[in-house]
C-alpha positions in Angstrom: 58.1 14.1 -45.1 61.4 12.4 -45.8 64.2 13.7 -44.4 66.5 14.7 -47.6 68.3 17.3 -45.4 69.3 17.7 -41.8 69.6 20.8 -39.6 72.5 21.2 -37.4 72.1 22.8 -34.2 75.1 23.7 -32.1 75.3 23.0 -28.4 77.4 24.5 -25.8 76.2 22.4 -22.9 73.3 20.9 -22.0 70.3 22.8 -21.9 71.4 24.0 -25.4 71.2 20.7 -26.6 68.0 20.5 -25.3 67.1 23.3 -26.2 68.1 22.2 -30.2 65.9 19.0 -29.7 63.1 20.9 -28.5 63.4 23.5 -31.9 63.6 20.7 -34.1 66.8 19.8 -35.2 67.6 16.8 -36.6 71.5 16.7 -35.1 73.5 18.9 -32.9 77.1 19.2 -32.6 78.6 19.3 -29.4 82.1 19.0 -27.4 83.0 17.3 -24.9 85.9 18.0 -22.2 88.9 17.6 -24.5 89.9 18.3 -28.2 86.9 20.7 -29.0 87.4 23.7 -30.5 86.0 26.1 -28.3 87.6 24.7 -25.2 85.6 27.7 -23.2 82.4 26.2 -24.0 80.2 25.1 -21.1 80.2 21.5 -21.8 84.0 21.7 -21.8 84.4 23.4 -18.6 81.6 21.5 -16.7 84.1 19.8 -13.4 82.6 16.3 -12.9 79.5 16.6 -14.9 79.4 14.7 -18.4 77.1 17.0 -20.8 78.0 15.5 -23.8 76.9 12.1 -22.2 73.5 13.8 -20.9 72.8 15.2 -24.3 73.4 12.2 -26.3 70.7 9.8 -24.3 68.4 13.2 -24.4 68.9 13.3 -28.1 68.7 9.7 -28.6 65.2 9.5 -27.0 63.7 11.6 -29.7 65.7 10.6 -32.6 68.3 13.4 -32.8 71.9 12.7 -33.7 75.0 13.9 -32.1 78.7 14.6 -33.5 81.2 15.2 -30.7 83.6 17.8 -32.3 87.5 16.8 -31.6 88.3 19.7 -34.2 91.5 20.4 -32.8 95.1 19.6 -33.7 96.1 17.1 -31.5 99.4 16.6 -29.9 101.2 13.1 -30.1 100.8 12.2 -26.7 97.5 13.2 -26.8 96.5 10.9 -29.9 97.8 7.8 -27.8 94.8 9.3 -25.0 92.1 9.6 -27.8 90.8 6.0 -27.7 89.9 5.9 -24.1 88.6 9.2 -24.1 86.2 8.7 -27.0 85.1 4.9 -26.1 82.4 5.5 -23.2 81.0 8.2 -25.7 81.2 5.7 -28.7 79.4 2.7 -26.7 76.4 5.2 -25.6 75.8 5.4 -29.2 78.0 8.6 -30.4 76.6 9.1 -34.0 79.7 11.1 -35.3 82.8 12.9 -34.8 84.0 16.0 -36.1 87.7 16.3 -37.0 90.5 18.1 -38.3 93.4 16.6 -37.5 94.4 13.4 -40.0 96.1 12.0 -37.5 93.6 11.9 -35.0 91.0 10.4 -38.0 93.3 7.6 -38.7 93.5 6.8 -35.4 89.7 6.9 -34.8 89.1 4.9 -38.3 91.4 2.3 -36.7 89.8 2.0 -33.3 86.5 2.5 -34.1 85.6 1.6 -38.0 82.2 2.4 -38.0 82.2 5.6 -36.4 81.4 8.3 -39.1 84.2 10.9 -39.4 83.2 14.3 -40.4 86.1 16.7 -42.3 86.0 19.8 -40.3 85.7 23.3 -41.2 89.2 23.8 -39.5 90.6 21.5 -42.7 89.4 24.8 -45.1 88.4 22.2 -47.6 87.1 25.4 -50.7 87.1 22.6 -53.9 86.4 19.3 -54.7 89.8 18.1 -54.6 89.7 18.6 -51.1 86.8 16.6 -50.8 87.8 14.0 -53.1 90.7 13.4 -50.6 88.4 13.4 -47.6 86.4 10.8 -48.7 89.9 8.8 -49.4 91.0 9.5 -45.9 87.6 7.7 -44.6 85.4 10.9 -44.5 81.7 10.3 -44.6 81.4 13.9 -44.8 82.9 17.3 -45.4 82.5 20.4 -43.8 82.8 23.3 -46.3 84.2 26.7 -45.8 82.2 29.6 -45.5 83.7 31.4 -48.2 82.3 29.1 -50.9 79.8 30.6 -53.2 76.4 28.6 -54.4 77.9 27.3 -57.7 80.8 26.4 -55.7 79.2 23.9 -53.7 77.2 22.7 -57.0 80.3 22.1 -58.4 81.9 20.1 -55.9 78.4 18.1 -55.2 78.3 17.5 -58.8 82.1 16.5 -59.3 82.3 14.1 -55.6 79.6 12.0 -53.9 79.8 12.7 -50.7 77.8 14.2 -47.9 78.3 17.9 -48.0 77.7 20.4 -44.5 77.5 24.3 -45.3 77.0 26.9 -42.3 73.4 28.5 -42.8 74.0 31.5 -39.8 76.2 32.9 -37.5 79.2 34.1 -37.1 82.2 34.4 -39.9 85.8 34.8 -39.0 88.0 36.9 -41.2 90.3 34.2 -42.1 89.6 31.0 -43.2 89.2 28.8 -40.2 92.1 26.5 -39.7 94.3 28.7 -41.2 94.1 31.7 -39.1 97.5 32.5 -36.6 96.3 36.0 -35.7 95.2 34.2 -32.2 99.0 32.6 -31.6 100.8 35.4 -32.7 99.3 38.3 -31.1 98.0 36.3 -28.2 99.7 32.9 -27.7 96.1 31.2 -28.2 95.6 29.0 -30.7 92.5 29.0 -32.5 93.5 25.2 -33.8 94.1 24.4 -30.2 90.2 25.7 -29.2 91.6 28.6 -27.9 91.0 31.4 -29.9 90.8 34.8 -28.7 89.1 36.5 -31.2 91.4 39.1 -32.6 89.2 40.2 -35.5 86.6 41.4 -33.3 88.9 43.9 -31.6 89.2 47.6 -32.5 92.2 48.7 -34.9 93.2 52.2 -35.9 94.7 52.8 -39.4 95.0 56.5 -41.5 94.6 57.7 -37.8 90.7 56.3 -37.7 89.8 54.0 -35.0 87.0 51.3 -36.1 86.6 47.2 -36.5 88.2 46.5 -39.6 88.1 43.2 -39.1 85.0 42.4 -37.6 82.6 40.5 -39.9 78.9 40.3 -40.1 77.0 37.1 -39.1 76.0 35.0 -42.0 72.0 34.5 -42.5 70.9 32.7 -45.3 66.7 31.9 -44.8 65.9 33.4 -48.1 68.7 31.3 -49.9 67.4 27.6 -48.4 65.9 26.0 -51.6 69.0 26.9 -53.9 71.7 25.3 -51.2 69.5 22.1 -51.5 69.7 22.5 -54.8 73.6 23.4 -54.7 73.7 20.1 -53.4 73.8 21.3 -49.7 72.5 18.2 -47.4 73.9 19.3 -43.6 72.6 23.1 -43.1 74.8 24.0 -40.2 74.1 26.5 -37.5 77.3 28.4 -35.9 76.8 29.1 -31.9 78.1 26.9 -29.3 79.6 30.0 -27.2 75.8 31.2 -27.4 73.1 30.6 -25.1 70.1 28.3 -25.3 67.9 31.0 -26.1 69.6 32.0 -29.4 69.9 28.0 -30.3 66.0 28.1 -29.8 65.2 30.6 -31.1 67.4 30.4 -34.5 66.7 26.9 -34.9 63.1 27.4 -34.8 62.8 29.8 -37.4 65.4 27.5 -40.0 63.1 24.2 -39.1 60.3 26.3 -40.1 61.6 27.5 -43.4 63.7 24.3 -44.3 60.3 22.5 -44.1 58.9 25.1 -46.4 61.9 24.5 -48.7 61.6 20.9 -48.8 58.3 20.9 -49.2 58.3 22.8 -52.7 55.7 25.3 -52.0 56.0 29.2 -52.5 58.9 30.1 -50.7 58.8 33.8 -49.1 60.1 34.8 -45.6 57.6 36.6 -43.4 59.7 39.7 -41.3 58.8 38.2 -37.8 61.2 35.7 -38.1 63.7 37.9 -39.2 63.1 40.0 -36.6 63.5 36.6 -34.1 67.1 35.9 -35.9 67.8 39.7 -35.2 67.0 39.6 -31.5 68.9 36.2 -31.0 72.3 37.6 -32.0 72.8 41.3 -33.8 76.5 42.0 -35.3 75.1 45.2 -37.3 73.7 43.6 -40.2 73.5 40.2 -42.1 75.9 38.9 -44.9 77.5 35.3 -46.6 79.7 34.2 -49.5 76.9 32.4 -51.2 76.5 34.9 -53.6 78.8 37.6 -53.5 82.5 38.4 -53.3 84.7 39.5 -50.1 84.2 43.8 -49.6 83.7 46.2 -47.1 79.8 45.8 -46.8 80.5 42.3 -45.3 82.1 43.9 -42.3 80.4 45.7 -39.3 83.1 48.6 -38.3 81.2 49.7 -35.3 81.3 48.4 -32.1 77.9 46.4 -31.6 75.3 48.3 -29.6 73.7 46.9 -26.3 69.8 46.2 -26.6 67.9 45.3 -24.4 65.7 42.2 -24.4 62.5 42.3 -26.1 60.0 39.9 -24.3 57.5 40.0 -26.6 60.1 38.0 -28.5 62.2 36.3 -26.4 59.1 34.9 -24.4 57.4 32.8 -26.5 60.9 31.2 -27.2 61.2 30.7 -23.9 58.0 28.9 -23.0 57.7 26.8 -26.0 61.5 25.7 -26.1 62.8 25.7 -22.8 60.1 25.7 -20.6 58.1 23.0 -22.3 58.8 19.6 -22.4 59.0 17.9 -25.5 57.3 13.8 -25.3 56.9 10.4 -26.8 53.7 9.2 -27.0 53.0 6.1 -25.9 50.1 3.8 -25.1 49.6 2.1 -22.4 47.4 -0.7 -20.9 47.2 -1.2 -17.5 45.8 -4.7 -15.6 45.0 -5.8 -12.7 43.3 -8.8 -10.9 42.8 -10.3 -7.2 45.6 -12.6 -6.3 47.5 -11.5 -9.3 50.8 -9.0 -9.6 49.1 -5.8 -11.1 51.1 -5.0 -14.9 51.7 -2.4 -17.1 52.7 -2.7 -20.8 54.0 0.8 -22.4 54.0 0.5 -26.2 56.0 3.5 -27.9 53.9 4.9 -30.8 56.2 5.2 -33.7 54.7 8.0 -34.9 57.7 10.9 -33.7 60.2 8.4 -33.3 60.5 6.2 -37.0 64.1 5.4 -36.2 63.6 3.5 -33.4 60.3 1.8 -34.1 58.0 0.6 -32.2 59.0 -0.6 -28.7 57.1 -2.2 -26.0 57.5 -3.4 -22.3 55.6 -4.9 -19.4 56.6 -4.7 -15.9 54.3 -5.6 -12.5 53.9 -4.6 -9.6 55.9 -6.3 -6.3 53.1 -6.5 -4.1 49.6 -8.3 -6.0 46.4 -6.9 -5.8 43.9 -8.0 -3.1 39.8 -8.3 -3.1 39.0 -5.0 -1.3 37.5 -5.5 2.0 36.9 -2.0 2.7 37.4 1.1 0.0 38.4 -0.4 -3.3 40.7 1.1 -5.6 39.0 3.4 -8.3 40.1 3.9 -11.9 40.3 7.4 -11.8 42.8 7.1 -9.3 44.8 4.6 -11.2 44.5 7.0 -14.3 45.5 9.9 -12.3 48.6 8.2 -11.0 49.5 6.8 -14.1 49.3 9.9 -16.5 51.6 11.9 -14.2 54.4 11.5 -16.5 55.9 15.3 -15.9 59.8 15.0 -16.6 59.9 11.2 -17.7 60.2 12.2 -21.5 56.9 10.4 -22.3 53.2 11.1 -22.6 50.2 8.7 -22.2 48.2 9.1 -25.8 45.9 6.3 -25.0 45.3 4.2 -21.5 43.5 0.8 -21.5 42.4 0.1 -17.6 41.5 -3.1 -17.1 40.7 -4.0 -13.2 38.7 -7.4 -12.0 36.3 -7.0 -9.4 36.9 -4.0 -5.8 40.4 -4.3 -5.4 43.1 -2.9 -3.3 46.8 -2.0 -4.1 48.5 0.5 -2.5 48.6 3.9 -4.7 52.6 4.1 -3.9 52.6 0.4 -5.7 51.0 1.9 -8.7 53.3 5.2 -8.9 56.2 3.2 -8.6 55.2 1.2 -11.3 54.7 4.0 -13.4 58.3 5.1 -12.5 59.8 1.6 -12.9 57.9 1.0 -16.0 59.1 4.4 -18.0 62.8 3.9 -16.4 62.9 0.4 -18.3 61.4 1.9 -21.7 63.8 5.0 -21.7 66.8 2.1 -21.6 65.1 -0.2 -24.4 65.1 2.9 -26.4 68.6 4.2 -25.6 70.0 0.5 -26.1 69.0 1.1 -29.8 71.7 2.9 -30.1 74.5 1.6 -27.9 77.0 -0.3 -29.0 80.1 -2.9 -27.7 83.5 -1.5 -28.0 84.8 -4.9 -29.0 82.0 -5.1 -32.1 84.0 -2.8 -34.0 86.9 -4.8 -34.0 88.9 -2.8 -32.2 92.2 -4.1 -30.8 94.7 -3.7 -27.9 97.5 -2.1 -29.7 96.7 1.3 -28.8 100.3 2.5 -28.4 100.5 1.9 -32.3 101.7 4.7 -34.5 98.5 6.2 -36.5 98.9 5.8 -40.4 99.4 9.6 -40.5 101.4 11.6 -38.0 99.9 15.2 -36.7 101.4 17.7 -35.9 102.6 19.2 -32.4 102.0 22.3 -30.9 
């Protein structure tokens, strides 16, 4: 199947990232240290350990994309920092970044031209004007708000060409994002610093009557997947990266399932397990969305939300399938070996799960060469044993060629540290797909320059 849409998983460190790849998404958006939005994430508060980096060679290897959000506004001295920052992340093969700040994307679009910039949600971009600018500014892409309704979207797909992202579930502020102060005023956290504090989801008391007046509903939109493609709907985003990587699984799973169904063009109907899955992932008192209604008082959830406990026979499966298992290239394999000779093993990655990076193939051999056996010879059960351990590597052997001249010995360690050696060199090949040279973008050494566009402080 072509890929005329993408699902967007959200990541809040690492094993949620993995956990995205593993569900089937085809990108997932995730923060690094600095300039994120939700500067409470995991991956942003990890000490010495580089998540982002970890999750973009994990995505890599199976042909998922990852935007780095710097959906923040930036200060000015931190804009003269941004370059450094960004450029280890860039060279590993960073697919895009996620901004709000038009200082901070003219800086970017300087520094690093063929980076794709994506027009935040924090820019509360509700028309095609909006959109029509971002694509001026350099935007590849534009991240709607979540107040649009369907014919909204239609309108501006049919009035701009550019790629349009739409949040598919989770969680809706009251405010439009990027736009909200309720944060800085009543808290001194700003929610366009990363900081939010989430006022809205407090209690209030008005008339005398205590209850969450400002406390939306999470968005869910399964049932409404073939009319946002239609809308003209291409990046169907999932909200979460303050969530664990059980809901990521578990919520991606269920939208790769129905978004195949949707671009598929068969019957589309929803069967009431996977509801039920979305409802044990995260539950805010009910489901709601913009698509195809108007703002009013059903769209909120006035309660406080009530503890559940877990239901395994739910949450399980997730588990096992998603984070327990590992997901693998396959690969064939053809191993060789003859007296007198270095023993060799040439992996050839099947294309089959990977079609962006093609087909790859290397050879390495063995340091120590094979000898005539005098006494027990090497068997090739052994050899295939060794060899199809592949447990953590990323990879699995789909086929194995053994090819082995006359009783021979070679030590057993030789052959599993050829295995090792072999996979090690394969996982670069594939991750050098994707990396690139600072200097090939053209990129110069004036990086005290003034952007084209100044941001603002605070």
């Amino acid at each position: 199947m072509s890929l005329r849409a993408e699902l967007l998983a959200p990541a809040g460190s690492f094993l949620s990232a993995k956990a995205a790849v593993n569900a089937g998404a085809d990108a997932v958006y995730m923060g690094g240290r600095r300039f994120g939005a939700r500067a409470y994430a995991v991956s942003a508060s990890s000490g010495e350990e580089d998540m982002l980096m970890e999750a973009i060679e994990y995505c890599h290897l199976f042909s998922v994309k990852v935007y780095m959000t710097l959906n923040i506004l930036f200060k000015d001295f931190e804009l003269k920092e941004l370059f450094s920052y960004l450029k280890p992340y860039y060279e590993a093969g960073l697919d895009g970044v996620i901004v709000q700040d038009l200082g901070a994307a003219s800086v970017i679009r300087r520094d690093f031209p063929d980076l794709k910039l994506h027009a935040s949600t924090q820019l509360a971009i509700t028309g095609p004007e909006g959109v029509l600018l971002a694509k001026r500014l350099g935007f590849s892409r534009a991240v709607l708000a979540r107040e649009l309704s369907l014919e909204e979207i239609r309108r501006i797909h049919e009035r701009v060409e550019l790629e349009l992202e739409v949040f598919v579930h989770g969680a809706m502020c009251y405010s439009y994002s990027g736009a909200c102060f309720m944060s800085s005023l009543l808290g001194g956290r700003s929610g366009n610093r990363g900081r939010c504090a989430g006022p809205c989801r407090l209690c209030y008391e008005t008339g005398g009557k205590k209850a969450f007046y400002l406390s939306m509903k999470d968005m869910e939109t399964l049932d409404l997947l073939p009319e946002l493609l239609s809308a003209g709907a291409y990046s169907l985003k999932i909200e979460g990266r303050m969530k664990s990587p059980l809901y990521t699984a578990g919520v991606v799973s269920v939208y790769r399932k129905y978004l195949d169904l949707a671009l598929s063009g068969r019957d589309f109907s929803i069967e009431e397990g996977d509801r039920e899955i979305l409802r044990e992932m995260y539950d805010r008192g009910g489901v709601s969305n913009y698509l195809k209604r108007r703002n009013g008082p059903e769209m909120l959830s006035l309660s406080e939300r009530a503890f559940r406990a877990e239901r395994a026979e739910i949450s399980e499966p997730i588990r096992e399938n998603y984070l327990k298992r590992e997901r693998t290239l396959p690969l064939s394999a053809d191993f060789y070996a003859s007296p007198g000779e270095r023993a060799s093993l040439s992996l050839t990655l099947l294309s089959g799960e990977s079609e962006e990076i093609g087909e790859i193939r290397i050879v390495k051999e063995t340091e120590e060469t094979a000898e005539a056996a005098e006494g027990r010879a090497l068997l090739p059960r052994e050899v295939e044993e060794k060899l199809r351990s592949c447990g953590g590597s990323g990879f699995r052997l789909e086929k194995l060629s053994l090819r082995m001249e006359g009783a021979l010995f070679l030590p057993i360690s030789s052959i599993k540290r050829l295995r090792r050696e072999a996979f090690s060199e394969l996982r670069r090949a594939i991750l050098e797909k994707r990396r690139r040279r600072t200097g090939e973008a053209g990129q110069g050494e004036a990086r005290g320059q003034e952007p084209e566009s100044r941001s603002r402080s605070g």
